[in-house]
FIKOLNU-602662 format. One record per residue (C-alpha): residue in three letters; chain; x, y, z. Coordinates in pm, 1 decimal, always signed. Each point is the difference from the previous one (the first is absolute). Example, Ala and Ser with C-alpha at 12.3 -4.5 7.8 and 13.67 -1.06 7.14 Angstrom:
<atoms>
  type  mol        px        py        pz
   ala    A   +1230.0    -450.0    +780.0
   ser    A    +137.0    +344.0     -66.0
</atoms>
This chain:
<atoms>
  type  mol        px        py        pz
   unk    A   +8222.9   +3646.6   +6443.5
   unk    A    -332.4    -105.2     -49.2
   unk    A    -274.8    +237.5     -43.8
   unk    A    -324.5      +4.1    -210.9
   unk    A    -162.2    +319.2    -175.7
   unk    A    -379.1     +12.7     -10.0
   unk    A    -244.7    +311.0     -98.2
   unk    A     -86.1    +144.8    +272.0
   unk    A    -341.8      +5.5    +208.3
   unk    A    -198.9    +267.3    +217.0
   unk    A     +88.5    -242.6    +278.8
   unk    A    +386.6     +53.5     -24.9
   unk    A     -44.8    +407.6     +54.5
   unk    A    +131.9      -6.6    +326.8
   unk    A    +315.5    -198.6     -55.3
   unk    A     +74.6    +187.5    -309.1
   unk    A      +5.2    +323.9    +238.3
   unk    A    +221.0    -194.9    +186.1
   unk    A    +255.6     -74.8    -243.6
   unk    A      +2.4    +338.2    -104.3
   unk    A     +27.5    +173.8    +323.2
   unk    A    +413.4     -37.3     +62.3
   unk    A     +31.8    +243.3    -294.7
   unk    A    -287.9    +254.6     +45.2
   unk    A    -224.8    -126.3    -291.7
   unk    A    -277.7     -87.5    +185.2
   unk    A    -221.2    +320.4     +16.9
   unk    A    -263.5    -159.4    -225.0
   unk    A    -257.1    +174.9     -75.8
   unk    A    +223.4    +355.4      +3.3
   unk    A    +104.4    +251.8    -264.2
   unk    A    +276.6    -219.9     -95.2
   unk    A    -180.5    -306.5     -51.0
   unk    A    -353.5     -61.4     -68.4
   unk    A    -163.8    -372.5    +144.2
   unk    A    +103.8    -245.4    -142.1
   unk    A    -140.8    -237.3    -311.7
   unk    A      -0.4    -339.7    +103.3
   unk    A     -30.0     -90.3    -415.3
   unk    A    +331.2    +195.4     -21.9
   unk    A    +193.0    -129.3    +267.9
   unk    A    +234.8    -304.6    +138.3
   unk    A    +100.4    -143.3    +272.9
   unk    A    +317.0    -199.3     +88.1
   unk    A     -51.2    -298.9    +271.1
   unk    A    +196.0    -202.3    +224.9
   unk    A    -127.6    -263.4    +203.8
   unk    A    -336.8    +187.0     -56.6
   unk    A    +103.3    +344.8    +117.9
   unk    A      +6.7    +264.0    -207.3
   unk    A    +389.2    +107.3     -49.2
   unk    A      +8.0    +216.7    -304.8
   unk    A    -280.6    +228.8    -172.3
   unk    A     +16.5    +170.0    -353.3
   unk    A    -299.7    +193.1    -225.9
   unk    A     -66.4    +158.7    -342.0
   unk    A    -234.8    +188.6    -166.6
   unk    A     -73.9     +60.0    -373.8
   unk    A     -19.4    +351.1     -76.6
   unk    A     -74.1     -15.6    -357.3
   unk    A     -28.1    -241.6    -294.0
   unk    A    +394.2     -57.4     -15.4
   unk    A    +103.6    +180.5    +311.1
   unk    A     +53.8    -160.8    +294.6
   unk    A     +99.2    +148.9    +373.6
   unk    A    +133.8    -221.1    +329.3
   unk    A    -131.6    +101.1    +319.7
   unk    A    +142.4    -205.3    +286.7
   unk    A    +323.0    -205.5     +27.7
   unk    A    +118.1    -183.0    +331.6
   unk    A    +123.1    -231.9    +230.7
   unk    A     +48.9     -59.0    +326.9
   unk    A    +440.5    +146.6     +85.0
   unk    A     +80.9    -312.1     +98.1
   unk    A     -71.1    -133.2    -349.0
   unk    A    +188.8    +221.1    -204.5
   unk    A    +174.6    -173.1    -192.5
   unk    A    -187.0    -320.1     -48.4
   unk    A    -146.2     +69.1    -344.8
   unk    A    -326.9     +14.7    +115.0
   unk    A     -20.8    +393.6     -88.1
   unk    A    +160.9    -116.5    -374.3
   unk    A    -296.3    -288.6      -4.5
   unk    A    -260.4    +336.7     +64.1
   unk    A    +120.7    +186.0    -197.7
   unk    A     +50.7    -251.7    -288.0
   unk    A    -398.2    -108.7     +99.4
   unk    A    -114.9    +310.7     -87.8
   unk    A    +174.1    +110.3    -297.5
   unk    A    -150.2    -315.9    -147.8
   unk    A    -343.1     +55.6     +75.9
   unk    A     +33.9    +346.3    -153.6
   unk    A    +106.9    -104.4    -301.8
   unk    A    -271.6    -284.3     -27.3
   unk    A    -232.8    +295.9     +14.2
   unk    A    +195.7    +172.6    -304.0
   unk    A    +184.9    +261.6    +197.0
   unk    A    +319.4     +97.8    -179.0
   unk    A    +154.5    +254.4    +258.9
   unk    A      +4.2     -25.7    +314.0
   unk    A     +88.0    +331.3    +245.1
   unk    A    +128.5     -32.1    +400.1
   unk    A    +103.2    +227.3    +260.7
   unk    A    +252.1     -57.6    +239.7
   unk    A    +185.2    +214.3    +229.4
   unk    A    +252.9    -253.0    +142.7
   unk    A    +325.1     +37.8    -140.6
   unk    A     +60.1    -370.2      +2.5
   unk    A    -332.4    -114.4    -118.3
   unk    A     +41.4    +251.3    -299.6
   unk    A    +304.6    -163.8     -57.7
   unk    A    -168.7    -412.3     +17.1
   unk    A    -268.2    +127.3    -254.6
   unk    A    +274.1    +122.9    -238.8
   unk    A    +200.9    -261.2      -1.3
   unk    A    -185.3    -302.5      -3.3
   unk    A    -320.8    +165.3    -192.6
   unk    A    +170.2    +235.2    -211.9
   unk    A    -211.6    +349.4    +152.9
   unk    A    +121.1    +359.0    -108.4
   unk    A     -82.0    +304.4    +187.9
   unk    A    -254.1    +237.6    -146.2
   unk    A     -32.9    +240.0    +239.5
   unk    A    -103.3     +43.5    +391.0
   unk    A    -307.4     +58.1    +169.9
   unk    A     -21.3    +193.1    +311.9
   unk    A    -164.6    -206.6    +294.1
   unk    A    -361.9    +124.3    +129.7
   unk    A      -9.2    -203.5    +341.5
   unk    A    +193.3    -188.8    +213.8
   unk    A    +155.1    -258.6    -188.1
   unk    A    +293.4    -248.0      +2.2
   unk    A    +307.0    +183.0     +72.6
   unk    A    -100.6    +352.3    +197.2
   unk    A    +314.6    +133.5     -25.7
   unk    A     -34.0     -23.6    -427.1
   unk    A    -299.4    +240.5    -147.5
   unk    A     +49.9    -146.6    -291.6
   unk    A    -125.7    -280.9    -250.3
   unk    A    +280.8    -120.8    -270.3
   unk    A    -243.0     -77.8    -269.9
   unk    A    +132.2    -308.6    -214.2
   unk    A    -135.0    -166.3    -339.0
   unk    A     +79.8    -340.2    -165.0
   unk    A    -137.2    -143.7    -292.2
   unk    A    -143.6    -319.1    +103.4
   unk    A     -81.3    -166.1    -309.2
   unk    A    +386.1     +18.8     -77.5
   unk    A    +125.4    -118.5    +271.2
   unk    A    -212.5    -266.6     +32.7
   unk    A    +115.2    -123.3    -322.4
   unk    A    +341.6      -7.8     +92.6
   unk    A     -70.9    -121.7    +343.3
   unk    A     +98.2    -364.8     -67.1
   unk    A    +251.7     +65.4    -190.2
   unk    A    +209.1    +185.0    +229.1
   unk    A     -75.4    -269.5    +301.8
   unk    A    +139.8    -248.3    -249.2
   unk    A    +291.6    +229.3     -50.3
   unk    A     +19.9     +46.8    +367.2
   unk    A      -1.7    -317.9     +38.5
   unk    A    +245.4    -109.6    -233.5
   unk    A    +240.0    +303.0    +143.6
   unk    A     -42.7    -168.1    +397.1
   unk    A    +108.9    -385.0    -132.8
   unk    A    +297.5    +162.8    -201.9
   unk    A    +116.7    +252.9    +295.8
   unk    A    -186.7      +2.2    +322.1
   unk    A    +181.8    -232.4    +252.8
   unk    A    -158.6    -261.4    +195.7
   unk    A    -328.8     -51.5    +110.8
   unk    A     -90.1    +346.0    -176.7
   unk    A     +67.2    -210.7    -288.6
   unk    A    -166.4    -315.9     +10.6
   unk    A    +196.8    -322.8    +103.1
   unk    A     +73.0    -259.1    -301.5
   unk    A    -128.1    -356.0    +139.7
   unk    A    +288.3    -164.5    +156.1
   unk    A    +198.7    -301.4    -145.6
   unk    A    +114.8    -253.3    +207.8
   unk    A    +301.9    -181.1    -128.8
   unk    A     +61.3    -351.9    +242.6
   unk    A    +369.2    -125.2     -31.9
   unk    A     -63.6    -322.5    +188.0
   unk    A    +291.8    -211.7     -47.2
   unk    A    +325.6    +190.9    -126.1
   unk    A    +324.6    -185.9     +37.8
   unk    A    +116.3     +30.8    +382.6
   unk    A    -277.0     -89.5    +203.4
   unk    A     -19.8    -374.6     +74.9
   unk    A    -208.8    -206.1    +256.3
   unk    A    +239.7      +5.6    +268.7
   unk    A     -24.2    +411.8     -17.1
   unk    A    -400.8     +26.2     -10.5
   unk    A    -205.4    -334.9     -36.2
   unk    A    -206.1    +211.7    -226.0
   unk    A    +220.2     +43.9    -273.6
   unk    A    -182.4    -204.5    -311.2
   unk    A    +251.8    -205.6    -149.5
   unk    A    -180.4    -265.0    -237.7
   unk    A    -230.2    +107.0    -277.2
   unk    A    -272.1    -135.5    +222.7
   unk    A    +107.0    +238.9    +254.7
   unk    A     +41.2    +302.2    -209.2
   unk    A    -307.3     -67.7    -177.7
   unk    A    -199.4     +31.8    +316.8
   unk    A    +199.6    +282.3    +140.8
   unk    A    -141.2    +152.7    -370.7
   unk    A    -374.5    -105.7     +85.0
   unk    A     +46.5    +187.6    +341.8
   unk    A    +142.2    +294.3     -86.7
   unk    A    -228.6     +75.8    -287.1
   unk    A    -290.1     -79.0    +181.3
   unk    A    +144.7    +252.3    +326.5
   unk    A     +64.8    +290.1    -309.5
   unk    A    +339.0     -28.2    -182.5
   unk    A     -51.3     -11.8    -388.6
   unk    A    +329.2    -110.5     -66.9
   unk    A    +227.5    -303.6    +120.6
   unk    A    +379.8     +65.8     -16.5
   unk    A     +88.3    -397.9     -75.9
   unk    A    +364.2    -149.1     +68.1
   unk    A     -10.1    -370.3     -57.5
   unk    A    +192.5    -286.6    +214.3
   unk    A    +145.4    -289.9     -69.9
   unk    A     -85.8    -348.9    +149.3
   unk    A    +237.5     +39.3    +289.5
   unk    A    -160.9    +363.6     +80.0
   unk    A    +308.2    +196.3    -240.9
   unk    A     -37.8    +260.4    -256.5
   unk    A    -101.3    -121.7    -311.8
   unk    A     -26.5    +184.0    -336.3
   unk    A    -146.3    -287.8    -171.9
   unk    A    -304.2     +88.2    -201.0
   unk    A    -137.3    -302.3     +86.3
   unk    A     -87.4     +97.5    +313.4
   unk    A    -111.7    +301.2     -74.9
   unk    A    -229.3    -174.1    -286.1
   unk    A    -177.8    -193.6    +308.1
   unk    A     -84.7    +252.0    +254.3
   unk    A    -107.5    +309.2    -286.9
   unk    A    -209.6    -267.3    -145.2
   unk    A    -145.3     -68.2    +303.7
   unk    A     -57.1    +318.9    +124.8
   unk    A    -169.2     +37.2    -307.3
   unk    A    -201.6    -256.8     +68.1
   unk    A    -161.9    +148.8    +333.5
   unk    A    +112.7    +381.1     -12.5
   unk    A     -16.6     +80.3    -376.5
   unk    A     -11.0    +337.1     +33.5
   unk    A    +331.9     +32.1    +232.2
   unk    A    +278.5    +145.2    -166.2
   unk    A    +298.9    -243.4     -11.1
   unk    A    +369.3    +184.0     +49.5
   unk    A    +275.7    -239.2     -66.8
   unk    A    +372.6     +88.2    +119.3
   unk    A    +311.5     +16.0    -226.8
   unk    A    +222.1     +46.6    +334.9
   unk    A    +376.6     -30.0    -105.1
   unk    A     +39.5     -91.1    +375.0
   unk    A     +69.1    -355.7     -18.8
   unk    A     +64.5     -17.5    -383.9
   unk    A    +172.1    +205.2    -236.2
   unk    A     -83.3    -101.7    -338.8
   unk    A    -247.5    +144.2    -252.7
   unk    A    -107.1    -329.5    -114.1
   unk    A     -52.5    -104.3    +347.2
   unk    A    -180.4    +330.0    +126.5
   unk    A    -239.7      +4.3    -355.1
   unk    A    -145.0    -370.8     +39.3
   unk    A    -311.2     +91.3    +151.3
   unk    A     -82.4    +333.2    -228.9
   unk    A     -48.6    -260.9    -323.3
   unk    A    -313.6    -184.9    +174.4
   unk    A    -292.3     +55.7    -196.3
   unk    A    -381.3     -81.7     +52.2
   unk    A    -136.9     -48.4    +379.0
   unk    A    +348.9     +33.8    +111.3
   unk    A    +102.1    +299.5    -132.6
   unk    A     +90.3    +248.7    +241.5
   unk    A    -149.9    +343.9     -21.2
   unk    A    +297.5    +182.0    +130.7
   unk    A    +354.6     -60.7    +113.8
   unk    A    +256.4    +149.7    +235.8
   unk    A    +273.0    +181.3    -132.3
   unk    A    +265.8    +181.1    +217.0
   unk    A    +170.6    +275.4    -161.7
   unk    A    +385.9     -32.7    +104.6
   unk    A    +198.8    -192.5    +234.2
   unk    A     +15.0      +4.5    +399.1
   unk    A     +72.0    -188.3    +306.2
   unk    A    -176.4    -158.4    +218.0
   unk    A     +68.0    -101.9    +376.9
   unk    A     +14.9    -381.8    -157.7
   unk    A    +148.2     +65.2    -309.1
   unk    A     +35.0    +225.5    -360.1
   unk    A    -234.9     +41.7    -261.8
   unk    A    +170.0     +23.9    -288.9
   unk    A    -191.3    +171.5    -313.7
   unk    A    +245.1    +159.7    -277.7
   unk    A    -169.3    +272.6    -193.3
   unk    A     -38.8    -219.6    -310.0
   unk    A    -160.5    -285.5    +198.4
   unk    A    -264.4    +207.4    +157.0
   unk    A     -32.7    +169.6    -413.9
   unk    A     -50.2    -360.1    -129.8
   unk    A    -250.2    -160.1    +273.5
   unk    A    -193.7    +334.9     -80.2
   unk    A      +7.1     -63.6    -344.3
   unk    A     -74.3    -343.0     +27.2
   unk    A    -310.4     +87.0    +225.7
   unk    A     -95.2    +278.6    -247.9
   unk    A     -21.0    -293.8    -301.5
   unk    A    -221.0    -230.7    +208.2
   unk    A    -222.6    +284.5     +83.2
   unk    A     +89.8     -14.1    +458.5
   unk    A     -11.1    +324.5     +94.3
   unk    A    +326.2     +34.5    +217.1
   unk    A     -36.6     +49.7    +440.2
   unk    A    +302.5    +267.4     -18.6
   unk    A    +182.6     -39.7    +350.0
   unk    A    +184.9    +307.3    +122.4
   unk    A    +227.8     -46.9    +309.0
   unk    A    +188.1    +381.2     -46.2
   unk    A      -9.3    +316.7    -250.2
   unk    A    +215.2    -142.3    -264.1
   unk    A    -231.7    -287.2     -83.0
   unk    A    -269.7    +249.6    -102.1
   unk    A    +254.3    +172.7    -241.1
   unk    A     +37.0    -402.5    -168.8
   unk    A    -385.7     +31.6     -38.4
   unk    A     -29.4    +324.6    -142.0
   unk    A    +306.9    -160.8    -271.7
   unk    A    -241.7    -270.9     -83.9
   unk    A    -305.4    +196.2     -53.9
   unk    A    +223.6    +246.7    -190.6
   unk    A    +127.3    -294.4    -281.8
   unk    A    -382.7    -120.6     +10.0
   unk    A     +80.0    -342.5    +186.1
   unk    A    -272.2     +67.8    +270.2
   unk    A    -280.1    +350.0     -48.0
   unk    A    -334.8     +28.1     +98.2
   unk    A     -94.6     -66.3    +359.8
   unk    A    +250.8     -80.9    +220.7
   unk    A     -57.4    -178.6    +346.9
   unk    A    +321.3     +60.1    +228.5
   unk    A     +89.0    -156.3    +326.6
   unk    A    +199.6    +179.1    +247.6
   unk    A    +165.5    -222.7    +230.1
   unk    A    +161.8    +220.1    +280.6
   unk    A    +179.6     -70.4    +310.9
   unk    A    +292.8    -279.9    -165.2
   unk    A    +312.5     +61.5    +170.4
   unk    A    +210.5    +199.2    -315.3
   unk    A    -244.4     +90.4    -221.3
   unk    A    -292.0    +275.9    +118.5
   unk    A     -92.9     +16.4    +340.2
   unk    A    -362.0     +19.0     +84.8
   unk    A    -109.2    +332.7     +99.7
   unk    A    -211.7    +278.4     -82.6
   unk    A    +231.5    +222.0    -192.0
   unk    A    +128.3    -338.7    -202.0
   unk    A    -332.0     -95.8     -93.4
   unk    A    -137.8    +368.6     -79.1
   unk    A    +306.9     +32.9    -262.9
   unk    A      +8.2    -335.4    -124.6
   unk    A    -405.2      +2.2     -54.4
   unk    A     +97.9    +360.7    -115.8
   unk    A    +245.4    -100.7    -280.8
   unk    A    -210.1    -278.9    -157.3
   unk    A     -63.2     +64.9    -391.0
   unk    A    -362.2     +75.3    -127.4
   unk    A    -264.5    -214.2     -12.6
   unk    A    +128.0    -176.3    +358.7
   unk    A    -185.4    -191.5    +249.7
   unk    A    +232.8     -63.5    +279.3
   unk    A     -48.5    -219.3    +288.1
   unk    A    +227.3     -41.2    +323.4
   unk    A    +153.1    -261.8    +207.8
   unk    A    +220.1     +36.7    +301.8
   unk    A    +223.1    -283.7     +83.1
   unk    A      +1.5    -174.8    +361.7
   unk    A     -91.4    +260.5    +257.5
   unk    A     -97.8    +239.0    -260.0
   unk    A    -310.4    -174.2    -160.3
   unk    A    -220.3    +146.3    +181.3
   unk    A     +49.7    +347.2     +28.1
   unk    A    +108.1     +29.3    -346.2
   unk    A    -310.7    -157.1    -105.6
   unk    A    -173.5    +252.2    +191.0
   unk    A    +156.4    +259.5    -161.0
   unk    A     -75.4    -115.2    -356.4
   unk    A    -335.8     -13.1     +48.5
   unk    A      -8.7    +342.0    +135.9
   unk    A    +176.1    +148.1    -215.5
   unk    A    -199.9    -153.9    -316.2
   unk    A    +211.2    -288.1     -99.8
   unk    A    -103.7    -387.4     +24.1
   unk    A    +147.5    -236.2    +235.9
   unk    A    +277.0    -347.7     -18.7
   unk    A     -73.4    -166.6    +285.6
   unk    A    +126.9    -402.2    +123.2
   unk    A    +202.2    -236.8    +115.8
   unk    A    +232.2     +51.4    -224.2
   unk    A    +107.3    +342.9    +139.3
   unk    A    -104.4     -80.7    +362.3
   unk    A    -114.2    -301.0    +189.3
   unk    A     -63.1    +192.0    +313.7
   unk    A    -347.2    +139.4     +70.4
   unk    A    +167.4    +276.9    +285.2
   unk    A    +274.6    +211.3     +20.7
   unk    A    +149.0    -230.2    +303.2
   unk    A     +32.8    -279.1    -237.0
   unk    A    -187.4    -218.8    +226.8
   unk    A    -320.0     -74.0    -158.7
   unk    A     +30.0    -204.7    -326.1
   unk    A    -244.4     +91.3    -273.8
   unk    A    -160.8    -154.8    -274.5
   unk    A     -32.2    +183.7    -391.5
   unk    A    -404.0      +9.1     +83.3
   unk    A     +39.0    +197.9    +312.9
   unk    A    +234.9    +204.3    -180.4
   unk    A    -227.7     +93.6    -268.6
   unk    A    -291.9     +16.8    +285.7
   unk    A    +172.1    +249.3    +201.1
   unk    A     +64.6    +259.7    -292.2
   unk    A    -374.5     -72.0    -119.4
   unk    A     -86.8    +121.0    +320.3
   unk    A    +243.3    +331.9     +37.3
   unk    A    -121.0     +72.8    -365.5
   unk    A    -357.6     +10.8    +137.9
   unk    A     +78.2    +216.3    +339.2
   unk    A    +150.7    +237.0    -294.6
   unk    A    -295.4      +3.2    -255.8
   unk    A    +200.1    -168.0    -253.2
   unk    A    -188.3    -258.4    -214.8
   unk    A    +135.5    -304.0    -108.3
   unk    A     +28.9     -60.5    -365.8
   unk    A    -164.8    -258.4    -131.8
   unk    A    +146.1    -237.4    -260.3
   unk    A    -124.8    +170.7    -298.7
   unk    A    +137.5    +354.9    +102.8
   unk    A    +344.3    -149.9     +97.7
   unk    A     -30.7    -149.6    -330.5
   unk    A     -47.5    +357.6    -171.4
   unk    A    +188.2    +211.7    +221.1
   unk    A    +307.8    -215.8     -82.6
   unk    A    -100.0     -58.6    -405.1
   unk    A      +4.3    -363.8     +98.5
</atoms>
């Protein structure tokens, strides 16, 4: 909400009546309330009109005494009465006033005043006129000691502050930007499924320009051989990070260690030993074995231990894939012998035929059992892209979106889509949700890259 607080001017008598009117304050000059001293008093504006009024008066060198707090009912709530207040108590003790003394005879406005401005009662004051509540003949007389609590002021909004990111859910607590991770290749699609599958470096590469440049911060790369196959080779990987690099230097480069199509260590490792321009920044590792609609991928407990280990020695922070429950537990056994710590990015890849299907519930727990010091993103396979997707960023998670876990743009499988409008479209929920993007340099520290 925007409003604006100004002192207030002869000219704005009228309106401030007005505002105080819906709670019988407004019998100015009376018993109650002598006129008022535009030096001594504020005004709260929206779009020009006056929406909020609140006074003071200094009754002595350190003593100070609030006259008139309000707003207009339907902006209770809105922190503009907090912004008065808080207006007020500052300019009182600019002028040296120590303690500061209100009345009130609202139950719930004695309340506000003691909680967020720390007031005790010090007696009451019997009403002379008609005045705010008729029905109460009583003031509640309250004190605070400003200096104090303006000393501690910012302290306790950091505190408060700090409490909201740890506890408060979602959009109380602010959003963290939002990662996009772009799988653009994987090992299924080919070009007779989607003719936008990139299959040569050259291919990938600019699939890597695109999505980068539509908002993902990290590419999900699966090489291919001459003939459009899987390839582990490093060589291939060497070209396209290197040329990434070349154009997209900040772009985070994930490299698979799939056991899909081979099984051996040696095999799966090749492309975590290239150094310099080529040397990936991160690399997938799944946590156990599962099957797929086109075949198993097999990963033994002490592979998946020695790739991590291998990744922790050339200092590639590990892409942990989780299809179900039990491949968190295999995480939570390599933090615990030290082979991976610190920040951990997850990816959980729902909707696979035996391993965790993608709904609400199975994301909630699986996003719920992740280890500290987690950054999780979600992918839903086929069908399920989208909504999970959706979900993720809702719920304050980042996003794995692509070709490589859809090629269809709809849910009729009819429209083909390409990794850029992929990217595009969750760029564009993301905004309808008032989620930034992260730029590279946050995705770099929010992952310890």
């Amino acid at each position: 909400m925007q409003f604006v607080i100004q002192r207030a001017k002869p000219g704005d008598f009228e309106q401030i009546l007005a505002v105080l009117k819906p709670w019988n304050m407004h019998h100015i000059p009376s018993p109650e309330m002598e006129m008022i001293d535009f030096d001594t008093f504020f005004v709260a504006k929206m779009d020009g009109k006056i929406v909020g009024v609140s006074g003071y008066k200094i009754v002595s060198k350190e003593e100070g005494k609030t006259t008139l707090l309000a707003v207009y009912p339907e902006f209770q709530g809105s922190g503009i009465g907090k912004a008065l207040q808080d207006k007020r108590l500052e300019a009182m003790h600019q002028a040296g006033i120590k303690s500061v003394t209100t009345n009130a005879d609202r139950h719930d406005i004695i309340v506000w005043y003691k909680k967020h401005y720390g007031y005790k009662e010090i007696g009451k004051a019997k009403k002379v006129a008609s005045f705010g509540l008729d029905d109460v003949k009583e003031w509640t007389t309250l004190q605070m000691d400003v200096k104090a609590y303006l000393a501690h002021k910012k302290e306790k909004e950091t505190n408060k502050r700090r409490y909201i990111l740890q506890n408060d859910p979602y959009p109380l607590s602010p959003y963290p930007p939002l990662i996009i991770n772009a799988c653009l290749t994987g090992m299924v699609p080919t070009k007779m499924s989607t003719r936008y599958v990139p299959i040569s470096v050259d291919e990938i590469v600019q699939d890597a320009i695109g999505v980068y440049d539509a908002g993902a911060r990290i590419v999900h790369l699966h090489a291919r051989d001459k003939e459009g196959k899987p390839a582990y080779e490093a060589r291939y990987y060497e070209e396209m990070i290197t040329a990434i690099r070349q154009e997209r230097p900040k772009l985070i480069c994930c490299v698979t260690t799939s056991g899909r199509n081979v099984k051996g260590i040696k095999e799966r490792s090749q492309v975590l030993y290239l150094s310099g321009k080529a040397k990936p920044d991160m690399a997938s590792l799944t946590l156990g074995s599962l099957n797929f609609l086109s075949g198993p991928s097999i990963n033994a407990l002490d592979t998946v231990q020695e790739l991590a280990m291998i990744m922790k020695e050339q200092g590639i922070k590990p892409e942990l894939e989780v299809f179900d429950a039990g491949m968190i537990n295999v995480a939570k056994y390599l933090e615990r012998h030290n082979i991976i710590g610190g920040k951990k990015y997850f990816n959980l890849l729902l909707g696979n035929i035996n391993t965790a299907p993608a709904t609400i519930g199975d994301l909630a727990h699986l996003s719920g059992a992740l280890p500290d010091r987690s950054v999780w993103a979600t992918a839903g396979l086929g069908r399920f892209q989208l909504p999970m997707n959706v979900a993720a960023i809702v719920a304050g998670g980042h996003v794995r979106v692509g070709i490589e876990d859809a090629v269809y743009y709809d849910y009729k499988q009819t429209v083909s889509a390409s990794n850029t409008e992929l990217v595009s479209r969750i760029v564009r929920i993301a905004d309808e949700l008032q989620r930034p993007i992260a730029t590279a340099s946050q995705t770099r520290t929010m992952l310890g890259v």
